[in-house]
C-alpha positions as CSV (number, residue, x, y, z in Angstrom):
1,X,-1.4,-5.8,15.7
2,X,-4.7,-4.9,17.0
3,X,-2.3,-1.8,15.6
4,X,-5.0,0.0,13.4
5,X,-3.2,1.8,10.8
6,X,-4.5,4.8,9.3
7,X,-2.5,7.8,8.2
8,X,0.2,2.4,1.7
9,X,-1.4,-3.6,-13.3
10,X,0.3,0.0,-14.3
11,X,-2.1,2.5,-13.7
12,X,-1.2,6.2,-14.1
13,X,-1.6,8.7,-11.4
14,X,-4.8,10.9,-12.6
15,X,-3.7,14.6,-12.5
16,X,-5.9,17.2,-10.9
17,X,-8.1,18.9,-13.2
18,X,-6.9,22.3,-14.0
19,X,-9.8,25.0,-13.7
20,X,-9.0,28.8,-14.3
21,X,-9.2,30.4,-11.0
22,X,-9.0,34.5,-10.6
23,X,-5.7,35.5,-9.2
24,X,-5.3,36.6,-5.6
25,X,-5.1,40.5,-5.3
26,X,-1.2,39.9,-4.4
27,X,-0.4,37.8,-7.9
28,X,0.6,39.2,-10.8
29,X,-1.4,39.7,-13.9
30,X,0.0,36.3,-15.2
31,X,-3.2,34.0,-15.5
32,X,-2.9,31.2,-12.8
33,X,-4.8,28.1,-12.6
34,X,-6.3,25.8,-9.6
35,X,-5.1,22.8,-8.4
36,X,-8.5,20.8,-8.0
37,X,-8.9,17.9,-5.5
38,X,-6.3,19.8,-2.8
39,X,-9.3,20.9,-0.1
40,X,-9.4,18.5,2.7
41,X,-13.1,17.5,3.3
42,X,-13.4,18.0,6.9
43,X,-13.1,21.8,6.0
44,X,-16.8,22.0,5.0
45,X,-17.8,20.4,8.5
46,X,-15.1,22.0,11.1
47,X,-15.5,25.2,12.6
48,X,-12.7,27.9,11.3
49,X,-10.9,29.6,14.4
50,X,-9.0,32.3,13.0
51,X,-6.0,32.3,10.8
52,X,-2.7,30.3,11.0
53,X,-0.1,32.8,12.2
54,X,1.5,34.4,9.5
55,X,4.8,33.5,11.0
56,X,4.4,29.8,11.1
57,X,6.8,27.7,9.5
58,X,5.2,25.2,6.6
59,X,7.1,23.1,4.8
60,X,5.8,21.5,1.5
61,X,6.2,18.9,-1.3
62,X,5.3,19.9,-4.3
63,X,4.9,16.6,-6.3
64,X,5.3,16.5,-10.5
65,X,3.6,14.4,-13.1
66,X,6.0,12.2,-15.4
67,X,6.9,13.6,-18.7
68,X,5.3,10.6,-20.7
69,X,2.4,8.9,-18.2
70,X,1.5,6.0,-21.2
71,X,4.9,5.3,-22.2
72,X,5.5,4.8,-18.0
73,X,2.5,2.5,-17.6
74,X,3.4,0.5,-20.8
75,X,6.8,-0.1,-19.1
76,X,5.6,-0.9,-16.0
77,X,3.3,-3.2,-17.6
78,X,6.2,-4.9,-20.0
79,X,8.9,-5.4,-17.0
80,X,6.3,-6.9,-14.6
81,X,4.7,-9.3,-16.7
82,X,7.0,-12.4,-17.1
83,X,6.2,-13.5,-20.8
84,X,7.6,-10.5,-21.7
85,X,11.3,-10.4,-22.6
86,X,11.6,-6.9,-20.8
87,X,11.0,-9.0,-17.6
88,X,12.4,-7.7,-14.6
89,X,15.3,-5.2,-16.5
90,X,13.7,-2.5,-14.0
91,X,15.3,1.4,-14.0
92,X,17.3,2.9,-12.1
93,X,16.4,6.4,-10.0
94,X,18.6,8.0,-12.8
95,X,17.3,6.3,-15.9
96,X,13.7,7.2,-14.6
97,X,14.8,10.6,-14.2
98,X,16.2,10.6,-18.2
99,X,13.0,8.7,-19.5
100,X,10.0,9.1,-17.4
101,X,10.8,12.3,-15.0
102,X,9.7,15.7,-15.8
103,X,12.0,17.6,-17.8
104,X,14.9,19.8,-16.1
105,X,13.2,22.7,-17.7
106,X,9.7,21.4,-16.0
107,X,11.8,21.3,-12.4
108,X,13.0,24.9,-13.0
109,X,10.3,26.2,-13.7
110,X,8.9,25.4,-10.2
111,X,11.8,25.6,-8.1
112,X,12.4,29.3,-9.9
113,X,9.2,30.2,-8.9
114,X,9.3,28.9,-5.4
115,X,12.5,31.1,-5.1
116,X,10.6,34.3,-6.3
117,X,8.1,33.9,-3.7
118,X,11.1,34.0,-0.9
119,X,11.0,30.3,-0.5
120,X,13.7,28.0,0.5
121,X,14.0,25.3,-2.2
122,X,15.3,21.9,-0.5
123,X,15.6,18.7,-1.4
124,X,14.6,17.3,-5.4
125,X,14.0,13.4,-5.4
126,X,15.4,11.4,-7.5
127,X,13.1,10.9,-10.6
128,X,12.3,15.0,-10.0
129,X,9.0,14.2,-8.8
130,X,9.2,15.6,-5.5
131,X,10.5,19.4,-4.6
132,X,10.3,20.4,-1.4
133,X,10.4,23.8,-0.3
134,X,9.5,25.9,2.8
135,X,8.7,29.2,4.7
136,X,6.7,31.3,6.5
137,X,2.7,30.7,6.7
138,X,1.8,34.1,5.1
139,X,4.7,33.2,2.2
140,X,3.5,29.9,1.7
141,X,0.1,31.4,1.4
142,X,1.2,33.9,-1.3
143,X,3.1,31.6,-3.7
144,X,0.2,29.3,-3.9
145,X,-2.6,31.6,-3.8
146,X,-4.1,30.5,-1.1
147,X,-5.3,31.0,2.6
148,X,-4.7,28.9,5.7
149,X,-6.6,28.9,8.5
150,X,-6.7,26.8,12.0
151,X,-10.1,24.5,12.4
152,X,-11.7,22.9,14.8
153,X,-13.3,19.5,14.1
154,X,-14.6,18.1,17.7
155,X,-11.5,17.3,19.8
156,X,-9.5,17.4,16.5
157,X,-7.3,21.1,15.6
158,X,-5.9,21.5,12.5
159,X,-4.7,23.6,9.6
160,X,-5.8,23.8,6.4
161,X,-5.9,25.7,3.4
162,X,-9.2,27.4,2.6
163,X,-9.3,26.9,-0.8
164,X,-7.8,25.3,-3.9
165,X,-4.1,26.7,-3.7
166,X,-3.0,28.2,-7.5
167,X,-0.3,28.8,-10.0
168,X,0.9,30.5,-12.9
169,X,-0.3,28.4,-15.5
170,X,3.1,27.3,-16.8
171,X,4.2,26.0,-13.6
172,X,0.6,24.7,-12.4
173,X,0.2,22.5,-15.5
174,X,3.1,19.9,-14.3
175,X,1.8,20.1,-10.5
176,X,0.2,16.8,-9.3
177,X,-0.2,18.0,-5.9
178,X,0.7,20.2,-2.8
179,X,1.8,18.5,0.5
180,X,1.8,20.4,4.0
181,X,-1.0,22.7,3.3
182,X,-2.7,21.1,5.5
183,X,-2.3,19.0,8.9
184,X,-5.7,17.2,9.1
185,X,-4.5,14.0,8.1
186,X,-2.0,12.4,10.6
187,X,-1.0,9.0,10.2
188,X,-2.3,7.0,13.3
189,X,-2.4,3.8,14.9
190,X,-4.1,1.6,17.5
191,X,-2.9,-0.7,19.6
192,X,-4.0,-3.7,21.7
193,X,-0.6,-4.3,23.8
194,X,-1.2,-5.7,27.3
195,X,1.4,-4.3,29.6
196,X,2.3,-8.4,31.0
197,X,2.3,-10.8,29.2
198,X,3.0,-14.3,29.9
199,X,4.4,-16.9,27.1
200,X,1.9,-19.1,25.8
201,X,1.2,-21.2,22.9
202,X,-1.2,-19.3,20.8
203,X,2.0,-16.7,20.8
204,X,3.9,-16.6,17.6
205,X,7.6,-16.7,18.0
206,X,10.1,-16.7,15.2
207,X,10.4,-20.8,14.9
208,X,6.5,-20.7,14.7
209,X,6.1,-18.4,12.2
210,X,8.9,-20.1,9.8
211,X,7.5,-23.7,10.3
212,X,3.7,-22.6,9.7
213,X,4.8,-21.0,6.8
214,X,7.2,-23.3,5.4
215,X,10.6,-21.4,6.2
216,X,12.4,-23.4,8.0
217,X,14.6,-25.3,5.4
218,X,15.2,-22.1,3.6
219,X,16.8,-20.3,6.3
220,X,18.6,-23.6,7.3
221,X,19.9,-23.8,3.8
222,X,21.3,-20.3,4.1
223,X,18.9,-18.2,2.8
224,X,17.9,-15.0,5.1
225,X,17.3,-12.1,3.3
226,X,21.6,-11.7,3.0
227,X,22.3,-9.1,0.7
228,X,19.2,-7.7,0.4
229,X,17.6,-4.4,2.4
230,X,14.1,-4.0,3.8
231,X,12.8,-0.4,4.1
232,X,10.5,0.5,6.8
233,X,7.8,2.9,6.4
234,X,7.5,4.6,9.7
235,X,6.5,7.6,11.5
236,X,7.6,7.1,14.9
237,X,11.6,5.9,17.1
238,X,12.6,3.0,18.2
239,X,15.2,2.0,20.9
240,X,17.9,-0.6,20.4
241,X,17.7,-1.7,23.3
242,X,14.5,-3.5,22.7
243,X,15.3,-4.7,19.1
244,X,18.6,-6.3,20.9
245,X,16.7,-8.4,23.6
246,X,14.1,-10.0,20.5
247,X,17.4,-11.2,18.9
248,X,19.4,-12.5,21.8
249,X,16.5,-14.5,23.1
250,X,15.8,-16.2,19.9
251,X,19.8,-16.2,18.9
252,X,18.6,-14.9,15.2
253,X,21.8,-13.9,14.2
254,X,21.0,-10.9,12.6
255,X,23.3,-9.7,10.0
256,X,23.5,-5.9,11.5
257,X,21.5,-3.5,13.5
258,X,18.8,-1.5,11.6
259,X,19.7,1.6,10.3
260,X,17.8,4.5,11.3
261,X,17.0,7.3,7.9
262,X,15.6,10.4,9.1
263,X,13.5,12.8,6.5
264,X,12.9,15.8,7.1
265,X,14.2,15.8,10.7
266,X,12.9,12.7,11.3
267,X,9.9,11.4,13.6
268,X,10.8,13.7,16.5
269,X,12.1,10.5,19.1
270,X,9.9,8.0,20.7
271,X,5.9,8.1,20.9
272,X,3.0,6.4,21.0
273,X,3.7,4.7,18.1
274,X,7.2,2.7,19.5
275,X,5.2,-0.3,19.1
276,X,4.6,-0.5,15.5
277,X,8.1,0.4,14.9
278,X,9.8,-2.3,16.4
279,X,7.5,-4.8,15.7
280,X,7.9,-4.1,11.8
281,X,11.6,-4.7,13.3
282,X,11.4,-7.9,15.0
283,X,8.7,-9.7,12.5
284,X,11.1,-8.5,9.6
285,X,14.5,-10.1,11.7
286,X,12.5,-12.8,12.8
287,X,11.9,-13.6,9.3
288,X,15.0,-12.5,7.0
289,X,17.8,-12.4,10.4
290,X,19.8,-12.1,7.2
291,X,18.5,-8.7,5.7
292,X,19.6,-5.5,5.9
293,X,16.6,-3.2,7.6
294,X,16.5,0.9,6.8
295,X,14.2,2.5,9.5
296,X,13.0,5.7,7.3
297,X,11.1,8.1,10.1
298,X,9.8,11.4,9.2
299,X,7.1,13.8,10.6
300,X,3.4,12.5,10.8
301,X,2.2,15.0,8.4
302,X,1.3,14.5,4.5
303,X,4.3,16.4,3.8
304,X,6.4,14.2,5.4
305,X,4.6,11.1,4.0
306,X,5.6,12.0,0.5
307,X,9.0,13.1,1.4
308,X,9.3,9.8,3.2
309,X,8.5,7.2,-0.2
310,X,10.4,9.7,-2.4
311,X,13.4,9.2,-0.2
312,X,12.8,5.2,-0.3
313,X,12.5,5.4,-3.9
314,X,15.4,7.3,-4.6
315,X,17.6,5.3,-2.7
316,X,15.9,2.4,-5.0
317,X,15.4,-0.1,-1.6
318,X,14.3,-3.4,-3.2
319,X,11.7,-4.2,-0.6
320,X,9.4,-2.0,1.5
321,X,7.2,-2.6,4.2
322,X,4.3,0.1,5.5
323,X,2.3,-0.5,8.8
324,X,0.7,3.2,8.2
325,X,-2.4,4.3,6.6
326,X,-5.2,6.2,6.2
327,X,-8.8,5.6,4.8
328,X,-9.4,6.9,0.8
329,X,-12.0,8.9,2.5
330,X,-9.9,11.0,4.4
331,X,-7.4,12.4,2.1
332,X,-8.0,14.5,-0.7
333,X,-7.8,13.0,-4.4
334,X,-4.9,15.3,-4.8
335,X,-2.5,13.4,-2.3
336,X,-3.7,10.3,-3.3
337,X,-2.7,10.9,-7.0
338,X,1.3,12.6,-5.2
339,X,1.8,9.5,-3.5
340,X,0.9,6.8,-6.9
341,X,3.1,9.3,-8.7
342,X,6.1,7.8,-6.5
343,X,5.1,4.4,-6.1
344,X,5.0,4.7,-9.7
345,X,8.5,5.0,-10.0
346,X,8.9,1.9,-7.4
347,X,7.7,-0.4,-9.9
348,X,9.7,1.0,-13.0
349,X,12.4,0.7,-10.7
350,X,11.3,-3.1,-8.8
351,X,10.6,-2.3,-6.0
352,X,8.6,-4.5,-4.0
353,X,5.9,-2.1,-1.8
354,X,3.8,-3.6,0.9
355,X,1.0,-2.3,2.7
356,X,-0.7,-3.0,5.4
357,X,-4.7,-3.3,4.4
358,X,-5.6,-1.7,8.0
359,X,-7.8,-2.9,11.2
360,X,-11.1,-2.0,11.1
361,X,-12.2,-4.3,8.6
362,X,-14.3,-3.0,5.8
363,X,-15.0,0.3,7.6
364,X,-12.0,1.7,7.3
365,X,-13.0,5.8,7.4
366,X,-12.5,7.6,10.7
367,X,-16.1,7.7,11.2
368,X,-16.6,4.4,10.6
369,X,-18.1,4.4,6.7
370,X,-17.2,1.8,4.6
371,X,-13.6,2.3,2.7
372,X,-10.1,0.6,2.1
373,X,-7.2,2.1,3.2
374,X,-4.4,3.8,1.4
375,X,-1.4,2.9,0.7
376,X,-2.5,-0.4,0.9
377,X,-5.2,-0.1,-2.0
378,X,-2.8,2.0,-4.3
379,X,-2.2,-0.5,-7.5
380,X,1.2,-0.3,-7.1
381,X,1.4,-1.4,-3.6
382,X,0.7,-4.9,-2.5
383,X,-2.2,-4.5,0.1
384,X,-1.7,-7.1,3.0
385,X,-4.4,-8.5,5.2
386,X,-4.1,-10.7,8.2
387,X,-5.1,-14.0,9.4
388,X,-5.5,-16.4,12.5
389,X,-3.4,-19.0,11.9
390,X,-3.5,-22.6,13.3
391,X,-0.7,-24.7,13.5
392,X,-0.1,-29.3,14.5
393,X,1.6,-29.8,17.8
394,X,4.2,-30.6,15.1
395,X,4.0,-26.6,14.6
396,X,3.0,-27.4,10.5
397,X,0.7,-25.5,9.0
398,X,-2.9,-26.6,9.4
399,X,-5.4,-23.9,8.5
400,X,-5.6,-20.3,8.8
401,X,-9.0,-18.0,8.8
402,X,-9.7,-14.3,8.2
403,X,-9.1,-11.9,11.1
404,X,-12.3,-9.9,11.5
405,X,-10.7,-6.9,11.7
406,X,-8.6,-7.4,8.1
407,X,-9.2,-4.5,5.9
408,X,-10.2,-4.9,2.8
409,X,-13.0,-3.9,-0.1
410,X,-13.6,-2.0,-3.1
411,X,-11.8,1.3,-4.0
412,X,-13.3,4.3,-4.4
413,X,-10.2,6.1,-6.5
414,X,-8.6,3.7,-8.1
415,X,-10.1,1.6,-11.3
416,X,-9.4,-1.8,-11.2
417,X,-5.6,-2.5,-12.8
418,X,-4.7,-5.5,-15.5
419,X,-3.7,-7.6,-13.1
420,X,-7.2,-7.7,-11.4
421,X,-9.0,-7.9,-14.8
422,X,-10.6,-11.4,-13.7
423,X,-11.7,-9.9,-10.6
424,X,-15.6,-8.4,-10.4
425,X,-16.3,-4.7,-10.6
426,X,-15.1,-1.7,-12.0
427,X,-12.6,-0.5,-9.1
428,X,-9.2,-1.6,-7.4
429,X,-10.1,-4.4,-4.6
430,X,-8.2,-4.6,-1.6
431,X,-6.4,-6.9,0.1
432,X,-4.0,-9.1,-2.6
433,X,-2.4,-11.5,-0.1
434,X,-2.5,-12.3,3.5
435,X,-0.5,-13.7,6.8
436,X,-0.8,-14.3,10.4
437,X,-1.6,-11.2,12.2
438,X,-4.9,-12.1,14.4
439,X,-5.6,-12.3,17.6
440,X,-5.6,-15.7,18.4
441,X,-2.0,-16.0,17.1
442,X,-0.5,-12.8,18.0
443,X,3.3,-12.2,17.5
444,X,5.0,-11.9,21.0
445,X,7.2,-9.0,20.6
446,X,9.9,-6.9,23.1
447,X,8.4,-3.4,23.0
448,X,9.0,-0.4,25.7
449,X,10.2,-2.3,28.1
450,X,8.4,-5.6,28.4
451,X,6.7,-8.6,26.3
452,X,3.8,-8.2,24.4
453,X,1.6,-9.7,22.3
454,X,0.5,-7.8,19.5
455,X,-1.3,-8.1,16.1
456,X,-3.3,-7.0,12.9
457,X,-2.6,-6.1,9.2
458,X,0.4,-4.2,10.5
459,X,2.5,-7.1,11.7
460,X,1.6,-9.1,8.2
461,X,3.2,-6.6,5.6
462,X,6.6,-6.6,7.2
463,X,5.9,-10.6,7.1
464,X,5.6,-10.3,3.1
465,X,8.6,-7.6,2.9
466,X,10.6,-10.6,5.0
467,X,9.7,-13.2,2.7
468,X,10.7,-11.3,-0.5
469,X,14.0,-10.7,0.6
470,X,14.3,-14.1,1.1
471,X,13.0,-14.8,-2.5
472,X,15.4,-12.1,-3.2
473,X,18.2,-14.0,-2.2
474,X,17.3,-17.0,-3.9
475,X,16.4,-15.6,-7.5
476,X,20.1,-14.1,-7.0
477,X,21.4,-17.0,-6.4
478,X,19.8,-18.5,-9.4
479,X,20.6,-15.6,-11.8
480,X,17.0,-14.8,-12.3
481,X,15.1,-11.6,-11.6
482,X,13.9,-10.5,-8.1
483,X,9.8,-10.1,-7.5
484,X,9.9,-6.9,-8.1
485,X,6.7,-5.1,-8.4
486,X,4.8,-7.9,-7.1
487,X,1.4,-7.4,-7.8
488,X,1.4,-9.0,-11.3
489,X,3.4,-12.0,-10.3
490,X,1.3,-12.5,-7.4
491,X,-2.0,-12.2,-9.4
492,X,-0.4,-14.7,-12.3
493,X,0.7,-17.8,-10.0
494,X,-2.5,-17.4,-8.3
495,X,-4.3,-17.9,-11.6
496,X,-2.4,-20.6,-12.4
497,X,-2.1,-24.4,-11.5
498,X,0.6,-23.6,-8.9
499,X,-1.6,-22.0,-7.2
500,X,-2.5,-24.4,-4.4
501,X,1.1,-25.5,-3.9
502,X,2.5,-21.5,-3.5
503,X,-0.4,-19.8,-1.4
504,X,-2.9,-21.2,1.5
505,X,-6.1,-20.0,-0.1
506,X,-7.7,-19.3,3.4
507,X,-11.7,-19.8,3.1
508,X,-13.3,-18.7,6.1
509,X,-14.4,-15.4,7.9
510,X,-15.3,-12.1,7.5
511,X,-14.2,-8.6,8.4
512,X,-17.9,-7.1,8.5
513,X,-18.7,-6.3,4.4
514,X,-16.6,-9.3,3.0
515,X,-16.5,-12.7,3.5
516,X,-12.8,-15.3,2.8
517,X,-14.1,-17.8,0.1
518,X,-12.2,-19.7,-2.1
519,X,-9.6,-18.2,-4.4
520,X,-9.8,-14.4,-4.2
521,X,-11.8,-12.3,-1.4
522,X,-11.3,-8.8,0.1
523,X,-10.6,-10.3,3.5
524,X,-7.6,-11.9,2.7
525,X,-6.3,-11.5,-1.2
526,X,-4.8,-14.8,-2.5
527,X,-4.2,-15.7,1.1
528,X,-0.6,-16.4,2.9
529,X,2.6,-17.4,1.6
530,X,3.7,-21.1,1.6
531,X,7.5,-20.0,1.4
532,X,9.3,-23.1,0.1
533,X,6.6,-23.9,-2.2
534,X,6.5,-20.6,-3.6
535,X,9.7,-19.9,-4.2
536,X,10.9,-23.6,-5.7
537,X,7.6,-23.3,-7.9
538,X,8.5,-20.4,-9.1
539,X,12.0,-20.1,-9.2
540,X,13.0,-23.9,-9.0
């Protein structure tokens, strides 16, 4: 959707460097140390207009590294790979929590000391990766060591903590990262939406998306998505209404209504973003009609982010789609590290995590420097670029070509995973597949009130998400195991002689720094999906 997204091989999540760092004059004598990589980088360049109120309420997520981080990545690595006999027998939210979570004494340790600081201890993720807890300003400032103050960054306010928060060094030495000490990073969007639209034939309706990409027989045959759910990443409400008058004018059929999850008191109702919520909807329904569809929404803050995947992770949804992101650039290495810590447990556990690769091509950074996008260009997310496809008055499949504005590029945190080994560089490249989601073949949508015709990366990943649970279904069906975490599956048909039969390699444009070639580019990944193909190749 010209939606711009920006808040998405096993590799472990690099903790922050531990330095010693002199206690606060309100800490005990107990040494503590600093959390490195927690200072947003706008703080350097903003101007500082006094402090946060000391009243404030702040809520955080403190996020925990696993117990054993090789013996996780070595799993990771032996239940996605499928010569290996552990193949797809994935964990469950408990069985991480016995072998790969921090230890209970590791958990108490943190939540004991949150409680000595007069903080309220909430909820503890499944897998004990992610506490949160919450208080005042001036009490979150205390327990962490820290200061926070409200900036000014042009038209931009925020909060932000001054410095690098600490901890006694028992508890600091498990901590990963701190969530909610800052609000500079919201999770935002853009849309092109035209307020009328008429139909017209370069607008992609359900039946045209599921002949172009070879769906047709499969959800003739029976095979929707039933049985399976699809979680949507998302930061913003919905209304039925809406979602009700896609279905009844294309008579999908849809199994049930989506179900809405609030986290942490959810989005806070209908905004801006309405859009990209129910069109992850419709493209996922017009898709899998058969799937099951979770709506998580939670507050556009970091906190909330993390609280938002730990909840999806504990509730071990097979399949989840994200339309929200933010460049590399603009987070700190800290929450970058927080968030692969849980979508580390997605893929011990299978889950299949899309993301959409965002929509300003390769300069993905607020002020327009080159960068990917996160989550999208996290290894253990499937990043998910987008296409203008062409289809024969027959509505086949005849060619696709990059959408300019497809993100996509070379990492600057993440160093390139197994599964891209072949790949050039050093670093993580970004996208690793593609689908429709340009403007010359825009998906025509019900949103707030009317027909639109939207597009970009964000109405391609819930197009992936849709197409597992289809392949979901049928590896059910066949008694074999689901995709899973898909990045090594992917990679591994793509390097094989199935290849051209599964994907449409698509071999032409650009999105500024990259160029689509043949085989692999950071336009478009692998390219799109050839459904039947893709699924009888590989699961027969």
């Amino acid at each position: 959707m010209k939606v711009r997204h920006r808040l998405l091989s096993a590799l472990a999540a690099p903790i922050p460097v531990l330095a010693l760092a002199a206690a606060p004059s309100h800490a005990a004598l107990a040494p503590r140390l600093a959390l490195a990589g927690e200072v947003v980088g706008a703080v350097s360049h903003s101007t500082r207009v006094g402090d946060l109120a000391a009243n404030a309420p702040v809520s955080v997520a403190v996020t925990l590294a696993p117990r054993d981080p090789a013996a996780l990545d070595a799993f990771i690595a032996a239940v996605s790979d499928r010569t290996n006999p552990l193949y797809g027998k994935y964990v469950t939210p408990a069985q991480f929590a016995d072998r790969f979570g921090p230890t209970t004494a590791a958990v108490n340790r943190l939540t004991n000391y949150l409680r000595s600081q007069g903080l309220k201890v909430g909820n503890i993720s499944k897998g004990n990766l992610v506490v949160d807890a919450s208080g005042s300003a001036a009490q979150i400032a205390k327990a962490f060591g820290t200061h926070l103050s409200n900036y000014r960054q042009g038209s931009k306010s925020y909060y932000a903590n001054d410095a690098a928060p600490t901890l006694p060094s028992d508890v600091a030495a498990g901590v990963v990262d701190v969530s909610g000490l800052s609000s500079y990073v919201e999770l935002q969007h853009q849309s092109v939406t035209p307020a009328v639209v008429q139909p017209r034939a370069t607008n992609f309706t359900p039946a045209k998306i599921r002949s172009g990409y070879n769906l047709s027989s499969l959800i003739s045959a029976g095979y929707k998505g039933s049985g399976k759910s699809v979680a949507l990443v998302e930061f913003d409400d919905y209304v039925q209404s809406y979602i009700t008058t896609y279905d009844n004018k294309y008579s999908l059929g849809v199994s049930a209504n989506p179900a809405r999850v609030n986290v942490d008191g959810g989005s806070g109702g209908v905004g801006s973003g309405e859009v990209e919520v129910e069109l992850d909807i419709e493209v996922v329904q017009a898709i899998a009609p058969g799937a099951a569809i979770k709506v998580y929404e939670a507050p556009n803050t970091d906190a909330g982010e993390q609280d938002l995947y730990a909840a999806i992770v504990s509730a071990d949804v097979p399949v989840t789609s994200s339309s929200w992101g933010a460049s590399e650039l603009d987070r700190t290495s800290a929450n970058l590290s927080a968030v692969h810590t849980v979508l580390q447990q997605a893929a011990a556990q299978g889950q299949s995590i899309y993301a959409a690769s965002g929509d300003s091509g390769s300069k993905d950074a607020q002020n327009g420097a080159t960068a990917v996008d996160y989550p999208a260009s996290d290894p253990d997310a499937t990043g998910v670029g987008a296409t203008n496809l062409t289809e024969t008055s027959a509505g086949a499949y005849r060619s696709e070509a990059a959408w300019s504005g497809s993100g996509g590029g070379v990492s600057v945190k993440w160093t390139k995973p197994s599964f891209q080994s072949a790949l050039s560089g050093s670093y993580r490249s970004v996208p690793d597949v593609a689908t429709d989601g340009g403007p010359n073949s825009p998906w025509y949508i019900y949103s707030a009130g009317s027909w639109q015709q939207v597009w970009g990366t964000s109405a391609a990943a819930p197009s992936w998400a849709a197409f597992t649970a289809i392949y979901d279904q049928y590896a059910a069906a066949k008694g074999k195991a689901a995709l899973g975490y898909a990045n090594p599956t992917l990679y591994s048909i793509a390097g094989g002689s199935q290849y051209s039969s599964a994907f449409h390699d698509v071999k032409s444009g650009s999105n500024g720094g990259f160029s689509a070639g043949t085989g692999y580019d950071r336009v478009t990944g692998w390219g799109s999906y050839n459904a039947g193909n893709f699924i009888t190749d590989e699961l027969g």
